[in-house]
PDB file of N, CA, C and O in Angstrom:
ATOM      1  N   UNK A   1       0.823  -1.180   0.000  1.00  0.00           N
ATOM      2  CA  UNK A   1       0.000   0.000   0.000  1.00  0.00           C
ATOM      3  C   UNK A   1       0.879   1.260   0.000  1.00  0.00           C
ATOM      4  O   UNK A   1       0.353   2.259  -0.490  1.00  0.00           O
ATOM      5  N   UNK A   2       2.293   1.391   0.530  1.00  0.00           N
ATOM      6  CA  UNK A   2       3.264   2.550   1.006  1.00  0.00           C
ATOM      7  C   UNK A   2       3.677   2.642  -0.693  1.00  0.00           C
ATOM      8  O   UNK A   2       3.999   3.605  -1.389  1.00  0.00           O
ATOM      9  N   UNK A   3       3.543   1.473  -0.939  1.00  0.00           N
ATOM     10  CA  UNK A   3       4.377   1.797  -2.520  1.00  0.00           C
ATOM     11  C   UNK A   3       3.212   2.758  -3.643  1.00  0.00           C
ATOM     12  O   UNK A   3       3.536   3.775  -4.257  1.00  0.00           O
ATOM     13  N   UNK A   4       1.909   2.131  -3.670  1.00  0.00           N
ATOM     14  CA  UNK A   4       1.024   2.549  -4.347  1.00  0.00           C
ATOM     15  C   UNK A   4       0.903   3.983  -4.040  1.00  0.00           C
ATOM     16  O   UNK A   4       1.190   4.855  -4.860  1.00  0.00           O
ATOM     17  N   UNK A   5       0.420   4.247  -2.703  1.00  0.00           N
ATOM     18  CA  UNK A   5       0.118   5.759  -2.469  1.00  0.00           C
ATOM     19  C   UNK A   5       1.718   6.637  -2.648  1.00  0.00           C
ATOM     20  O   UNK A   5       1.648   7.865  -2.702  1.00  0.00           O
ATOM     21  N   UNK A   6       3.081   5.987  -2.733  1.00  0.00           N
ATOM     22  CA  UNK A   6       4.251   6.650  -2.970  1.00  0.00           C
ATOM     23  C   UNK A   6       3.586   7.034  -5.013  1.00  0.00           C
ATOM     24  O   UNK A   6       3.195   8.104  -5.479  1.00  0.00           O
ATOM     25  N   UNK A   7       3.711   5.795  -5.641  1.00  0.00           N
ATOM     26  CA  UNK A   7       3.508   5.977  -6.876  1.00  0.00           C
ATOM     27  C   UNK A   7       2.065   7.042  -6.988  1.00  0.00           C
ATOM     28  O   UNK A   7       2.140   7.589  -8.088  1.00  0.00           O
ATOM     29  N   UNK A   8       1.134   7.392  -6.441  1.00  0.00           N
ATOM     30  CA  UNK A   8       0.004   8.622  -6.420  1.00  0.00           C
ATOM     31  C   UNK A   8       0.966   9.734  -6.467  1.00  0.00           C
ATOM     32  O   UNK A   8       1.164  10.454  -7.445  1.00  0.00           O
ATOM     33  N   UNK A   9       1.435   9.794  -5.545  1.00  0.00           N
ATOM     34  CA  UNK A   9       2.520  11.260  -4.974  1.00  0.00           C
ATOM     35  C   UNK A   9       3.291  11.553  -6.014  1.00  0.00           C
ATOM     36  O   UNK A   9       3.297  12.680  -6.509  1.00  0.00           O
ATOM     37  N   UNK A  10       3.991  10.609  -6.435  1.00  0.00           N
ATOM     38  CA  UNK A  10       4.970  11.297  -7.211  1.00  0.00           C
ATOM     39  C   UNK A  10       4.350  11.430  -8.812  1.00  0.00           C
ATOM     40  O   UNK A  10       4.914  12.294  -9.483  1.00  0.00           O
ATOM     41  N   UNK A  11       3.102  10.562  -9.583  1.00  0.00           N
ATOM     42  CA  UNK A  11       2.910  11.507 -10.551  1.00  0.00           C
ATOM     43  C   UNK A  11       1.747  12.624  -9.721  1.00  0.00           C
ATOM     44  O   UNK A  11       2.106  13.786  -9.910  1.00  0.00           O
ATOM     45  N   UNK A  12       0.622  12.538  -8.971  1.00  0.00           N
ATOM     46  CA  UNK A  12       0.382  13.959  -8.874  1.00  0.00           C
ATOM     47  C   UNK A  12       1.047  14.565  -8.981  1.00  0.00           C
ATOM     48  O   UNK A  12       0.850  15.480  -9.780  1.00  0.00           O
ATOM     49  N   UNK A  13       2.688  14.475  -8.042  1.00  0.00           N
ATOM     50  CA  UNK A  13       3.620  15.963  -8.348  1.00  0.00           C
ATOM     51  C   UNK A  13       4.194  16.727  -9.339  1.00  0.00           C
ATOM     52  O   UNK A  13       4.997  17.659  -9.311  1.00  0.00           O
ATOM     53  N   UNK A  14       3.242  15.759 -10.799  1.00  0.00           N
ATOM     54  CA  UNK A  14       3.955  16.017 -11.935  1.00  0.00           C
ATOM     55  C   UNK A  14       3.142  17.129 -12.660  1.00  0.00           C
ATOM     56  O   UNK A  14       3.398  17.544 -13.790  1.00  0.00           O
ATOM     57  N   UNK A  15       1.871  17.665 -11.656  1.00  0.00           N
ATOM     58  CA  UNK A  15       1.440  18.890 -12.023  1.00  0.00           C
ATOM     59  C   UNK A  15       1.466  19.688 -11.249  1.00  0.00           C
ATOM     60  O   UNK A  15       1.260  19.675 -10.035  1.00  0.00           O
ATOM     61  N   UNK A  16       1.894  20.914 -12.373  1.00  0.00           N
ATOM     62  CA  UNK A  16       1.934  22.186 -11.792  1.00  0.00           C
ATOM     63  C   UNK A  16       1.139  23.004 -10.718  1.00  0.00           C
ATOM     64  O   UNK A  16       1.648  23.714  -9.851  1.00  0.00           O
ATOM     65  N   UNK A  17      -0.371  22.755 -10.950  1.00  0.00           N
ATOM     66  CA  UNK A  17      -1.077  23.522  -9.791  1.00  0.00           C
ATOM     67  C   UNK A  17      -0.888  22.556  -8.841  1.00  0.00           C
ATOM     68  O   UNK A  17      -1.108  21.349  -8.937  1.00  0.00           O
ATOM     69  N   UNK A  18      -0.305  23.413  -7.578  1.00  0.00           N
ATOM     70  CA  UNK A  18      -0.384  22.499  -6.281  1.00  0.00           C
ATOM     71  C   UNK A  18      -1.961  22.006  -5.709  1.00  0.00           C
ATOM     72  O   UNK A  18      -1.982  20.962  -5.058  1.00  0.00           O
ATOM     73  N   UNK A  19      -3.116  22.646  -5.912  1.00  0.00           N
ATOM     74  CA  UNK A  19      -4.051  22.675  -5.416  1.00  0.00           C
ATOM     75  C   UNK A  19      -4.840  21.215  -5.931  1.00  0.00           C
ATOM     76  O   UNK A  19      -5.202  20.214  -5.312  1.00  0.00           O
ATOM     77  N   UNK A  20      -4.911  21.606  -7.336  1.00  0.00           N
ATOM     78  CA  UNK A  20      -5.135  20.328  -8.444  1.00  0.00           C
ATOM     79  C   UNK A  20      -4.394  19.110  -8.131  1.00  0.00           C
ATOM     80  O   UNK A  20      -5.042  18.067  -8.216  1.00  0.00           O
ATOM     81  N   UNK A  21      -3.101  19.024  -7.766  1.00  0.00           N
ATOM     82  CA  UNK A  21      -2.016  18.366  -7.444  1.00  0.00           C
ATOM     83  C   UNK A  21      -2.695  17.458  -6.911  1.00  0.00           C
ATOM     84  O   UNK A  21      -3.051  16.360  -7.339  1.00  0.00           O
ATOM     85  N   UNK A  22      -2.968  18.309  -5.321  1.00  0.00           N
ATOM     86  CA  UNK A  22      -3.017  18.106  -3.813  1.00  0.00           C
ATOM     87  C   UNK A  22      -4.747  16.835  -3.839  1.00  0.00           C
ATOM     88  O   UNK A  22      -4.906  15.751  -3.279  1.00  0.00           O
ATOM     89  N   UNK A  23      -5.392  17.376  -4.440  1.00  0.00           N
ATOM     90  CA  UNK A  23      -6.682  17.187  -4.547  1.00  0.00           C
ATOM     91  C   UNK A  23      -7.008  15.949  -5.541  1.00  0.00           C
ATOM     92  O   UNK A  23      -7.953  15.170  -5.411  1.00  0.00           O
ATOM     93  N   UNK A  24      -5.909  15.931  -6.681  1.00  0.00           N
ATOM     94  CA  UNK A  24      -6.195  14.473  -7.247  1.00  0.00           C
ATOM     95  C   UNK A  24      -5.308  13.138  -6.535  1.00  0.00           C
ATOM     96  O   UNK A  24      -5.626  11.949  -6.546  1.00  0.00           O
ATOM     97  N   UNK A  25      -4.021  13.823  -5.885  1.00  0.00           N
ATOM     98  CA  UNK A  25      -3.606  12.854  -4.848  1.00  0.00           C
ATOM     99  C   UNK A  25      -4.333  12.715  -3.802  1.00  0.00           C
ATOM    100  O   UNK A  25      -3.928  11.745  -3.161  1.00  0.00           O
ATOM    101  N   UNK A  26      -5.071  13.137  -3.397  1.00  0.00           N
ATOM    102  CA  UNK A  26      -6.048  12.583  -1.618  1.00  0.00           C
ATOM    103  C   UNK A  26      -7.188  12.002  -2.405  1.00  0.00           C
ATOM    104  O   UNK A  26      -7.731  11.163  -1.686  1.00  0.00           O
ATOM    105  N   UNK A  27      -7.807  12.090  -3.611  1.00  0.00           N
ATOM    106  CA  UNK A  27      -8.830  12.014  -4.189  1.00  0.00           C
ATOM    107  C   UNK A  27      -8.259   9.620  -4.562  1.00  0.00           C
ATOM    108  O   UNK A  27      -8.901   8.570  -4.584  1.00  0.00           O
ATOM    109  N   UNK A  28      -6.921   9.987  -4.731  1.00  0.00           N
ATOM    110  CA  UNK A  28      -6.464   8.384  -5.487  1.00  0.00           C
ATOM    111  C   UNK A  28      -6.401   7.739  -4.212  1.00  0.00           C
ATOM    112  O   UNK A  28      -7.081   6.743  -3.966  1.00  0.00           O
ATOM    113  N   UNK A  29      -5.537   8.315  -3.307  1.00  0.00           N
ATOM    114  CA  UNK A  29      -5.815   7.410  -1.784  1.00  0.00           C
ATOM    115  C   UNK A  29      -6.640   7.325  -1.547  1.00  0.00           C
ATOM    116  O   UNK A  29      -6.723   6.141  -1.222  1.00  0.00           O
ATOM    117  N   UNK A  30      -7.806   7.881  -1.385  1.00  0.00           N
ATOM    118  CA  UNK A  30      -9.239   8.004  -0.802  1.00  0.00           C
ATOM    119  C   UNK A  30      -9.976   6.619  -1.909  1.00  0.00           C
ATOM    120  O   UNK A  30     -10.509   5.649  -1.372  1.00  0.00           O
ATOM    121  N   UNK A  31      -9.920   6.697  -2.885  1.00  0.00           N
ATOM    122  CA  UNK A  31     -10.185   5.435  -3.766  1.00  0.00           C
ATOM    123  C   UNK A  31      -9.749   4.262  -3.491  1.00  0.00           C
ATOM    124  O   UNK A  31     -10.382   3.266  -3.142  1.00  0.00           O
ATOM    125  N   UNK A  32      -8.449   4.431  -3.687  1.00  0.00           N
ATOM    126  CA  UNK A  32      -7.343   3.297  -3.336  1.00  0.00           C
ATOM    127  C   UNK A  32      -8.052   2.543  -1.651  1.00  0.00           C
ATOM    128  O   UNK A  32      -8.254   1.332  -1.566  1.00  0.00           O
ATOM    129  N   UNK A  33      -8.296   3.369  -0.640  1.00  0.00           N
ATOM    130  CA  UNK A  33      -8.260   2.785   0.272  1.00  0.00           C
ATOM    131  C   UNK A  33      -9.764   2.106   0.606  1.00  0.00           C
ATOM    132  O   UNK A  33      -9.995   1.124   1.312  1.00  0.00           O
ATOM    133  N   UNK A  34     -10.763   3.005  -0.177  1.00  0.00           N
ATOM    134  CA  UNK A  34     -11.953   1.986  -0.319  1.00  0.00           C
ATOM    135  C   UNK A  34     -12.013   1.036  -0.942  1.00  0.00           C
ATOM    136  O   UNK A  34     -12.413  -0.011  -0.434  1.00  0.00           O
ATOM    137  N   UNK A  35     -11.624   1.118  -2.265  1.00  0.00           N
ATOM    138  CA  UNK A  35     -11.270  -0.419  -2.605  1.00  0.00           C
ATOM    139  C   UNK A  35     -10.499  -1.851  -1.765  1.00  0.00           C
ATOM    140  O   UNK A  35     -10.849  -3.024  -1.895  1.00  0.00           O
ATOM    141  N   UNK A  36      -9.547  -1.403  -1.033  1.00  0.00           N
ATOM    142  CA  UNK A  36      -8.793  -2.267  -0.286  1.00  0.00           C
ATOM    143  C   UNK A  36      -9.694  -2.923   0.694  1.00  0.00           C
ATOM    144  O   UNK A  36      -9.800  -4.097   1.050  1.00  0.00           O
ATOM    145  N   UNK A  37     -10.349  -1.766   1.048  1.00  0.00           N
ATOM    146  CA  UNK A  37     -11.663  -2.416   2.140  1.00  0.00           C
ATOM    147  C   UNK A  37     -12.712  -3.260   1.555  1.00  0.00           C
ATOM    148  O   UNK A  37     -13.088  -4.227   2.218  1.00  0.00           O
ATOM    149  N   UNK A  38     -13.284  -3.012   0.304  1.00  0.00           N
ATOM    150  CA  UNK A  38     -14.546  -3.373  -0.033  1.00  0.00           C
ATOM    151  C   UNK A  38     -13.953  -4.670  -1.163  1.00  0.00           C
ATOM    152  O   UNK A  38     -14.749  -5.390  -1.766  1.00  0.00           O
ATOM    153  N   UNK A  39     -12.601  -4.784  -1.294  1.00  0.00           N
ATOM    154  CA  UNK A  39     -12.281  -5.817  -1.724  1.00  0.00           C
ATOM    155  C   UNK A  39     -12.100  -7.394  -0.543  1.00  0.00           C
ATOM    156  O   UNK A  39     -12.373  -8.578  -0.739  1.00  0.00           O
ATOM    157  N   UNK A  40     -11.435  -6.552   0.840  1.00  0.00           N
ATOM    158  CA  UNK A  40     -11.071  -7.372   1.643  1.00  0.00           C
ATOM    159  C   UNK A  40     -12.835  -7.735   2.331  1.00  0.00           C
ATOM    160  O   UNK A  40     -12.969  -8.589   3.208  1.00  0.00           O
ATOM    161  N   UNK A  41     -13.613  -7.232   1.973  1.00  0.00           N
ATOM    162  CA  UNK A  41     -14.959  -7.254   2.677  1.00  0.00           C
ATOM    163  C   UNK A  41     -15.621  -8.328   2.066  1.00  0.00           C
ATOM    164  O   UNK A  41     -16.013  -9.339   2.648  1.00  0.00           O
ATOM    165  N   UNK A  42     -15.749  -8.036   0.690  1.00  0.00           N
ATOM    166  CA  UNK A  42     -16.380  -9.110  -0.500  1.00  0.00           C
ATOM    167  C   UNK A  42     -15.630 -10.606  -0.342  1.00  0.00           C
ATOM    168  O   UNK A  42     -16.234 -11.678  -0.338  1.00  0.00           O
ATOM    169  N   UNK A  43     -14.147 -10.434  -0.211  1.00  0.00           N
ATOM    170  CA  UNK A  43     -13.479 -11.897  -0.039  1.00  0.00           C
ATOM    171  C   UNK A  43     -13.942 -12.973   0.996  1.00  0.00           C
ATOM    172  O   UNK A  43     -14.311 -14.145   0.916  1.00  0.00           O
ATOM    173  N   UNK A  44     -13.707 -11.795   2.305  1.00  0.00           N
ATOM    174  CA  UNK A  44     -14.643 -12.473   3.364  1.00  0.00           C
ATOM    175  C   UNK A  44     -16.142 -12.984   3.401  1.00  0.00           C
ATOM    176  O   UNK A  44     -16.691 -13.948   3.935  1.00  0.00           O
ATOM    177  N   UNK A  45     -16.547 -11.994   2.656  1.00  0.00           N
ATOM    178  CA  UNK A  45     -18.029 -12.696   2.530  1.00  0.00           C
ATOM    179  C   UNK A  45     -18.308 -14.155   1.631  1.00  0.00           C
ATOM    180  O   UNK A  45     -19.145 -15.032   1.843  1.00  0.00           O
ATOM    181  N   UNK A  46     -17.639 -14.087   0.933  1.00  0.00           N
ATOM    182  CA  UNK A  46     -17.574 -15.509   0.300  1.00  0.00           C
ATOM    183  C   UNK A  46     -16.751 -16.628   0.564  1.00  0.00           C
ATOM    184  O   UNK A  46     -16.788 -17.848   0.403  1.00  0.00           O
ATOM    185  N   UNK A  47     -15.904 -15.666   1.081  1.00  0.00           N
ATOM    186  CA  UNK A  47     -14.516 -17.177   1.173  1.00  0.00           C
ATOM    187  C   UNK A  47     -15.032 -18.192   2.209  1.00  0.00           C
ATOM    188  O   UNK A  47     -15.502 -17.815   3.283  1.00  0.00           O
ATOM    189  N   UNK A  48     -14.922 -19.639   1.822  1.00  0.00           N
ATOM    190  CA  UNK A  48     -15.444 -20.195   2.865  1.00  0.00           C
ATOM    191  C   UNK A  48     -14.497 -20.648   4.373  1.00  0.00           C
ATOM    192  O   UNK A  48     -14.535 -21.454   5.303  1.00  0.00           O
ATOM    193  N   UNK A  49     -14.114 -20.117   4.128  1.00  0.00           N
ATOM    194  CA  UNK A  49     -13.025 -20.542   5.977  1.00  0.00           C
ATOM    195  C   UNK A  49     -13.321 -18.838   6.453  1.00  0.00           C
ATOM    196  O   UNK A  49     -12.445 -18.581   7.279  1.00  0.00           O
ATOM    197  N   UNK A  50     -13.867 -18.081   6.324  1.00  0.00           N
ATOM    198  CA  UNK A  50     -14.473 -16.964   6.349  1.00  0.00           C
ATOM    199  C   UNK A  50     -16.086 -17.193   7.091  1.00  0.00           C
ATOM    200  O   UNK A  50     -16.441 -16.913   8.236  1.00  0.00           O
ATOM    201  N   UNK A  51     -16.854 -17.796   5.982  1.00  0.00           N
ATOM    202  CA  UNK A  51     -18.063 -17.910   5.861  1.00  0.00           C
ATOM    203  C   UNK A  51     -18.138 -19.139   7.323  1.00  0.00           C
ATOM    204  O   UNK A  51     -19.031 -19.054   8.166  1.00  0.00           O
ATOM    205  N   UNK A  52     -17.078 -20.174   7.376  1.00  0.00           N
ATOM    206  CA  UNK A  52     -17.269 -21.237   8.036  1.00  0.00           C
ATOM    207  C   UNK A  52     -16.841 -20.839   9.556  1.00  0.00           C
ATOM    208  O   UNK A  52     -16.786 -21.580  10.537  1.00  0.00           O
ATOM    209  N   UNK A  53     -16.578 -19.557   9.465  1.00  0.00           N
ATOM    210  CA  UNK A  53     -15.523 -19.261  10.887  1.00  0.00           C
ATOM    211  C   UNK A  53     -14.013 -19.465  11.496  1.00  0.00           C
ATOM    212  O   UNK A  53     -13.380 -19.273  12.534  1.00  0.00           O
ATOM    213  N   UNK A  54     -13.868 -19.930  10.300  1.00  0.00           N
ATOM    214  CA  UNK A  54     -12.424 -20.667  10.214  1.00  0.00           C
ATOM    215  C   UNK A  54     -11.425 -19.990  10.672  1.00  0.00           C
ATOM    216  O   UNK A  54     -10.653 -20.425  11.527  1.00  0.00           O
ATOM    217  N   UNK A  55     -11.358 -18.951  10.184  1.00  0.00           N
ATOM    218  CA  UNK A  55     -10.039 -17.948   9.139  1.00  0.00           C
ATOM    219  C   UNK A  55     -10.103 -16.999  10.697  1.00  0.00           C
ATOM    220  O   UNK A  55      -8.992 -16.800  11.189  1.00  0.00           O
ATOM    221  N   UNK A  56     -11.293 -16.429  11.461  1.00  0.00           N
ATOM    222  CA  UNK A  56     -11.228 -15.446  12.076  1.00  0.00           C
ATOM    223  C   UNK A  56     -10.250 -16.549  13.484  1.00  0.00           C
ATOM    224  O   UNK A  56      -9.101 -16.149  13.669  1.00  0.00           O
ATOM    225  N   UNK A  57     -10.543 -17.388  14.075  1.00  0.00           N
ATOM    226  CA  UNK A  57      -9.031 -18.150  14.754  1.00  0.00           C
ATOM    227  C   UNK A  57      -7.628 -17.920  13.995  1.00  0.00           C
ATOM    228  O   UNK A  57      -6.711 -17.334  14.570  1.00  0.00           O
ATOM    229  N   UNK A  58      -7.505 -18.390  12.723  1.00  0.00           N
ATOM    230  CA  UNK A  58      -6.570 -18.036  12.053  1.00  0.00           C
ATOM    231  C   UNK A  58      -5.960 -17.209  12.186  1.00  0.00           C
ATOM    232  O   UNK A  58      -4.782 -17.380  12.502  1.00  0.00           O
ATOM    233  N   UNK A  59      -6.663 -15.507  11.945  1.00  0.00           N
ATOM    234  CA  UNK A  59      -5.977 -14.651  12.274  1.00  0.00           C
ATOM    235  C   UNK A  59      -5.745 -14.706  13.481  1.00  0.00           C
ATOM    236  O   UNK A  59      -4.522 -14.728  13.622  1.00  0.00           O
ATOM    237  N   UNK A  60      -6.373 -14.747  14.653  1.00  0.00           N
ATOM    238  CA  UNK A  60      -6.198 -14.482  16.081  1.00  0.00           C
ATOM    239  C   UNK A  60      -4.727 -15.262  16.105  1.00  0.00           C
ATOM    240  O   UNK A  60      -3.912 -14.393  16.416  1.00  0.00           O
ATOM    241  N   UNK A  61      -4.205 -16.225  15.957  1.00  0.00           N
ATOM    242  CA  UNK A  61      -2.998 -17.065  16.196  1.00  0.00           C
ATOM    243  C   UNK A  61      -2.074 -16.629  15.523  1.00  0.00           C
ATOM    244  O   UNK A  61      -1.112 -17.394  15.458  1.00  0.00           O
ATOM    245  N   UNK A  62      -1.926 -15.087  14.647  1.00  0.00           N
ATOM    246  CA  UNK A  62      -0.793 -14.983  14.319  1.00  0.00           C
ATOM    247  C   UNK A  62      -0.136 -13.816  15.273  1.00  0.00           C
ATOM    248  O   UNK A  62      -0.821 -13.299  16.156  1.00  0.00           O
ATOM    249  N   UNK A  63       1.233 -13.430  15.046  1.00  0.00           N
ATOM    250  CA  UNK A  63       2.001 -13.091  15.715  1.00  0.00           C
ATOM    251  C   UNK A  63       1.574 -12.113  15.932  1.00  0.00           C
ATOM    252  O   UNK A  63       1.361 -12.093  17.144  1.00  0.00           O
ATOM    253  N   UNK A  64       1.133 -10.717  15.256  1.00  0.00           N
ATOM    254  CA  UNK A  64       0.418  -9.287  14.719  1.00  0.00           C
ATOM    255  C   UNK A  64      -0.566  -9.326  15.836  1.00  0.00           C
ATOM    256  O   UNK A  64      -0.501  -8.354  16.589  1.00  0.00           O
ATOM    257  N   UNK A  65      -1.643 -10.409  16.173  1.00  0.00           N
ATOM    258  CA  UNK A  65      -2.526 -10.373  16.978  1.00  0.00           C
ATOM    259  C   UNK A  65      -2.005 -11.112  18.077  1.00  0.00           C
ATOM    260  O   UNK A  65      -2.925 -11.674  18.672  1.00  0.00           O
ATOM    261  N   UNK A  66      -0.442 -11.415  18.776  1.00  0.00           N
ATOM    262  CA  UNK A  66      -0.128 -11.814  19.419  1.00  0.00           C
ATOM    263  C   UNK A  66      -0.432 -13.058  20.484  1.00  0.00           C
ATOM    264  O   UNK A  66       0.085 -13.218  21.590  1.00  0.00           O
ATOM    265  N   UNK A  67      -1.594 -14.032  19.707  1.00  0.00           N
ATOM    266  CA  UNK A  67      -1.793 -15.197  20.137  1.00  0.00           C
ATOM    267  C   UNK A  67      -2.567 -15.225  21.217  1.00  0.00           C
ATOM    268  O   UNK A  67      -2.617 -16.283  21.845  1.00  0.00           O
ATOM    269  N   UNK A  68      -3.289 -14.147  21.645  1.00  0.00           N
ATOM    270  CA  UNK A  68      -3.915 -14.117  22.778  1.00  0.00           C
ATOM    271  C   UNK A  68      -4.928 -14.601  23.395  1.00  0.00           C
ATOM    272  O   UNK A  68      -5.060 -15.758  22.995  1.00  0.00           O
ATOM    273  N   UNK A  69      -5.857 -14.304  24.287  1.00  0.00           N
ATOM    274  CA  UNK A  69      -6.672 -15.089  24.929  1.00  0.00           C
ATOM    275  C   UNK A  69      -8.294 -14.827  24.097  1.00  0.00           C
ATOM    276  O   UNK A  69      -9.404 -15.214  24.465  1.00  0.00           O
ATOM    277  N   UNK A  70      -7.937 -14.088  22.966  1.00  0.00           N
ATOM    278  CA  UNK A  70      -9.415 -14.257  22.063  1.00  0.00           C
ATOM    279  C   UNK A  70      -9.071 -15.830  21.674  1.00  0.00           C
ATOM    280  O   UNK A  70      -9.903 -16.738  21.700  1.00  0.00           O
ATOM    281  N   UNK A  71      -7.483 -15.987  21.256  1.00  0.00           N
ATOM    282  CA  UNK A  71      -7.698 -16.791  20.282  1.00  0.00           C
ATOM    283  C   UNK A  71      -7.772 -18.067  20.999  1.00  0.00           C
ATOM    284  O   UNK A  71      -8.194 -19.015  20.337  1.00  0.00           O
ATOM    285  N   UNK A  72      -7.356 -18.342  22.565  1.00  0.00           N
ATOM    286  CA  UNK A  72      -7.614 -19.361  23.484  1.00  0.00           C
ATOM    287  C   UNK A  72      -9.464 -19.598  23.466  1.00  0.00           C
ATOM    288  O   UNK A  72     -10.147 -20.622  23.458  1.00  0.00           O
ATOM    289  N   UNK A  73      -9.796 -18.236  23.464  1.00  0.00           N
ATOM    290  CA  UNK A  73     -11.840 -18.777  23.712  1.00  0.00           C
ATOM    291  C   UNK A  73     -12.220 -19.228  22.773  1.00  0.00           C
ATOM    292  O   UNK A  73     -12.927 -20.200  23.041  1.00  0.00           O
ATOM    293  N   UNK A  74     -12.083 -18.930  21.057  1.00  0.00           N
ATOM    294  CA  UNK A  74     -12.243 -19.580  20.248  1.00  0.00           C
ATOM    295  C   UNK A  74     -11.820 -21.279  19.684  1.00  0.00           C
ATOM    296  O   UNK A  74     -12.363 -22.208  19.087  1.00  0.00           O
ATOM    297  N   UNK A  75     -10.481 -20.941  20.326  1.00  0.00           N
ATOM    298  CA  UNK A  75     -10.376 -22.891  20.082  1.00  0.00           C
ATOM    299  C   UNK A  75     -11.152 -23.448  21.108  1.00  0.00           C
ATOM    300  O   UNK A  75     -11.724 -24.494  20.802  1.00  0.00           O
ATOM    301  N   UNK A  76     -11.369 -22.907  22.559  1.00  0.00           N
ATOM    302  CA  UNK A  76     -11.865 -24.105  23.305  1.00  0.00           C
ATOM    303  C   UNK A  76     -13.101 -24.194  22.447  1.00  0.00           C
ATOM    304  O   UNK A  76     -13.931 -25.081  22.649  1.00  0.00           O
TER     305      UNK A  76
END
């Protein structure tokens, strides 16, 4: 995502009005980042270790979510 919104920045900066600039770069993140959501939203809704309950233990057991005691109530 750091790379994509880097690649926004640097061609917005390839126009002259800063304002125009400024406004079609927050305008591509602002896109960019609903999509990321409403892509990661739609996956979940269908995917079946998603759909089955699977996947949400899954995440809980990785390192990021530090293995904690959500993810102990869900396995018991």
């Amino acid at each position: 995502m750091t790379a994509v919104i880097t690649q926004y920045r640097a061609l917005t900066a390839l126009i002259p009005d800063r304002r125009l600039s400024d406004d079609l770069f927050l305008r591509a993140v602002n896109f960019q980042a609903g999509l990321s959501y409403a892509v990661s939203g739609v996956s979940k809704a269908f995917g079946s270790s998603w759909v089955q309950g699977d996947a949400l233990l899954e995440v809980l057991q990785t390192e990021a979510y530090g293995r904690g005691p959500a993810a102990e109530i869900l396995r018991g």
